[in-house]
C-alpha positions in Angstrom: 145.6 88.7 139.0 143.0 87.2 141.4 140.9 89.3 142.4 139.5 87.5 145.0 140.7 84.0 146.3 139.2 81.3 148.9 141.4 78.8 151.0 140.1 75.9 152.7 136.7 77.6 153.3 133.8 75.8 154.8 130.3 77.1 155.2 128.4 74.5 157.8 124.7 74.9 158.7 122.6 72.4 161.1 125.7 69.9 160.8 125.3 70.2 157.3 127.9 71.3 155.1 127.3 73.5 152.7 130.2 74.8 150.5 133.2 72.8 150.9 136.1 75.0 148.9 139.9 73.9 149.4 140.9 76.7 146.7 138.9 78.7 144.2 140.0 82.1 143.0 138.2 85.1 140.4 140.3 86.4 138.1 140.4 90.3 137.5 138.3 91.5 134.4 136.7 87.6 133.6 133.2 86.8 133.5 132.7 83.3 135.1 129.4 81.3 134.9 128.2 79.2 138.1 125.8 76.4 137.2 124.9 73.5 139.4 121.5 71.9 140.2 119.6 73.3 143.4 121.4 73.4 146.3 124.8 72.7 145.1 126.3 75.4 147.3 126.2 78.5 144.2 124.6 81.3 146.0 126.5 80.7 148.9 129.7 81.1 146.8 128.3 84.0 145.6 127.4 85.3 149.5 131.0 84.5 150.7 132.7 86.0 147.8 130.7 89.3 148.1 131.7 89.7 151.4 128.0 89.2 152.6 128.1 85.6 154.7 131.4 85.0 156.3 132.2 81.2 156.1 132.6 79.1 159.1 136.1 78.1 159.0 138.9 79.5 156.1 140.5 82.2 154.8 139.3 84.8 152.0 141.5 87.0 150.0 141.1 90.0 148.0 144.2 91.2 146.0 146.4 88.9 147.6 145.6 90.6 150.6 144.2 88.0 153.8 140.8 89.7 155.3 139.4 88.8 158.4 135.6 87.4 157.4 134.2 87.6 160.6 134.5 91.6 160.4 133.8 92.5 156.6 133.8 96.5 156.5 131.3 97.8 154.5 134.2 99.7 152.9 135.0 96.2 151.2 131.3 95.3 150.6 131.2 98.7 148.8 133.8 97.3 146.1 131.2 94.5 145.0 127.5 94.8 143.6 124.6 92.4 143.5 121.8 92.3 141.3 119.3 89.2 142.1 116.7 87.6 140.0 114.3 89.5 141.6 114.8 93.3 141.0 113.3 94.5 144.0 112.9 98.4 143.3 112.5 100.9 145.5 108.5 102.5 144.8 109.6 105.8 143.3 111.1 106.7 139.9 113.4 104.7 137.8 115.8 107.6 138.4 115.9 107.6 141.7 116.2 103.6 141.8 119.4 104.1 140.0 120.7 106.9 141.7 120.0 105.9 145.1 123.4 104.1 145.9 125.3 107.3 144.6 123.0 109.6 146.9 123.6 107.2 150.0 127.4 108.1 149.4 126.6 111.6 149.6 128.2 112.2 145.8 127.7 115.4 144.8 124.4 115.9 142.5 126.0 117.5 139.7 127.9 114.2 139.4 124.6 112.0 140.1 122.9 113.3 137.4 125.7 112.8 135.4 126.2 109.0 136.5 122.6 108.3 136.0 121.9 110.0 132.6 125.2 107.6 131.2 124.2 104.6 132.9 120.3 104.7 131.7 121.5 105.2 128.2 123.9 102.2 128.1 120.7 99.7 129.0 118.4 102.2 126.8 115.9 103.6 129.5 116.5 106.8 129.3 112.9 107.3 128.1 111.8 105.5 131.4 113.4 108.3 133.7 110.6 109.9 135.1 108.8 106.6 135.2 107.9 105.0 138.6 109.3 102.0 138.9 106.8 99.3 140.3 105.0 100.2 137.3 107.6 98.5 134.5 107.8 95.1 133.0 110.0 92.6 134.1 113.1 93.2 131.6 112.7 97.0 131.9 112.9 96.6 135.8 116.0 93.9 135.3 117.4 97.1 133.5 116.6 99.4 136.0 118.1 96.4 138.3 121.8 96.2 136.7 121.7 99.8 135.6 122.4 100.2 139.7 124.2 97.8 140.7 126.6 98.9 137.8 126.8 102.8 138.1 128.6 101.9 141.7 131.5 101.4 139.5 132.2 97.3 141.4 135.3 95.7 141.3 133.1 92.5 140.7 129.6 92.4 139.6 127.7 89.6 141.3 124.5 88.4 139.4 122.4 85.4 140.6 119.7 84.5 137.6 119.1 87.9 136.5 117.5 87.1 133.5 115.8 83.7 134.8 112.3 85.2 135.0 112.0 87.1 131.8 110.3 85.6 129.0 112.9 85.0 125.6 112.8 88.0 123.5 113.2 89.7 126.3 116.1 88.2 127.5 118.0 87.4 124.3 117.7 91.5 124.1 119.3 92.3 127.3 121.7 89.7 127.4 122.8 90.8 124.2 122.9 94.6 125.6 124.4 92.9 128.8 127.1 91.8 126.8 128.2 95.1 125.3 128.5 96.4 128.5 130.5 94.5 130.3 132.8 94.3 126.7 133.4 97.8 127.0 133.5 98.3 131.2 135.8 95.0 131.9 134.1 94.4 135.1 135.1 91.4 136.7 131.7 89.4 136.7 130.1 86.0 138.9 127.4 85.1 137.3 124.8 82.3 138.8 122.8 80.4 135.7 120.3 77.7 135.4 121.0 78.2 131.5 123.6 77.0 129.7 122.6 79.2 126.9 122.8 82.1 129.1 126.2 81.0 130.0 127.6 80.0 126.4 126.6 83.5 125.5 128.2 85.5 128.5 131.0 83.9 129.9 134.4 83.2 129.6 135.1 80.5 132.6 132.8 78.1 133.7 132.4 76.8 137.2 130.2 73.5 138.0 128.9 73.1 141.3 127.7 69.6 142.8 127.2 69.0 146.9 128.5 72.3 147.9 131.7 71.6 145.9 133.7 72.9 143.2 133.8 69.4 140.6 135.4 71.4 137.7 136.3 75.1 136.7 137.9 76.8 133.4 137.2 77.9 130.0 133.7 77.3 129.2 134.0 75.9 126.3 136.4 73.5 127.4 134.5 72.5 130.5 131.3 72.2 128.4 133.0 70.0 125.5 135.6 68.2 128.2 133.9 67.8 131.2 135.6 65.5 133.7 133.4 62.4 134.8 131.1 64.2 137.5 130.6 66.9 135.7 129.4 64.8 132.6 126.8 62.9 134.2 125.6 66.2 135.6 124.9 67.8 132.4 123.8 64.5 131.2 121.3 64.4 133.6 120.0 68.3 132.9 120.5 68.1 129.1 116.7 69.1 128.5 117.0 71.2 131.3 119.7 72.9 130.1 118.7 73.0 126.4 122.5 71.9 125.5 
């Protein structure tokens, strides 16, 4: 089922254009990849899809279901979660970074505490609990980072270059743990990369963005073995870039 679907959406800027999407859709319970060179249109994907930028002409579904973008409830931006590339905790401890979206809800504490102890034992933190935040290194603070957006229990996870600034043990540790997580929560999953390696590892669609468009989408290994004729000069291009 698609969880969320875009028809003949346009996102314009200064007379500029910048997405340009006759029909995409997200399937429930997959974990797509985004790659495309700077500017290509992928975080503004990722802002219309989230139900954070409305686009300037088109129509965006979730569930089937037509919602008017102009008016997005946050009731539906509540279904969604973003984590960035930059974690940007809240100066207090790393329980009270995780917990915080809970506590805006008003959950009851019992169940908090109970949310929070699970969640910072699935990205191994635990011992970091009492921990202020500001004071952790960058892949402890990237847990801390999906450890919240993730105990919100999203329909769709939105990440945009999580792991981009961590150095490579680091990351090939949390991806890895990344991995096992979203294995065992099936959360449906958009995930922005400058890293094909990132992606190979993660994902199970691929979706290449060039000049605010869509140029090719499906399996990843297929797009990555087959791609069509723009989407081969691309990765031609960015081969040392993107280590294929």
């Amino acid at each position: 089922m698609n969880i969320l679907q875009l028809k003949d959406v346009k996102v314009q800027a200064n007379q500029q254009t910048l997405l340009n999407v006759p029909d995409f859709a997200l399937v429930s319970g997959d974990i797509l990849g985004v790659i495309g060179p700077n500017g290509a249109g992928k975080s503004t994907l990722l802002k219309v899809l989230s139900f954070l930028q409305a686009p300037t002409v088109g129509t965006v579904y979730y569930k089937g279901e037509e919602k008017e973008v102009q008016t997005f409830s946050l009731e539906m931006r509540r279904r969604f979660a973003v984590a960035m590339q930059q974690s940007l905790l809240f100066d207090s401890t790393v329980y009270h970074n995780v917990a915080i979206g809970l506590k805006l809800r008003k959950e009851p504490k019992k169940e908090i505490n109970k949310k929070v102890t699970y969640w910072l034992d699935m990205f191994n933190i635990s011992h970091l609990a009492k921990k202020n935040a500001k004071t952790l290194s960058g892949g402890e603070a990237q847990r801390v980072n999906l450890a919240r957006a993730l105990i919100l229990e999203p329909e769709v996870i939105f990440l945009d270059e999580p792991f981009s600034a961590l150095d490579f043990p680091t990351k090939a540790q949390l991806i890895q743990d990344f991995k096992e997580i979203m294995k065992q929560t099936n959360t449906t999953t958009f995930f922005v990369s400058h890293d094909l390696i990132e992606i190979k590892q993660l994902t199970r669609s691929l979706c290449v963005m060039l000049n605010g468009e869509v140029k090719q989408y499906g399996k990843t290994n297929k797009v990555i073995d087959a791609p069509n004729k723009e989407v081969a000069a691309f990765l031609e291009k960015w081969k040392d870039f993107y280590k294929i």
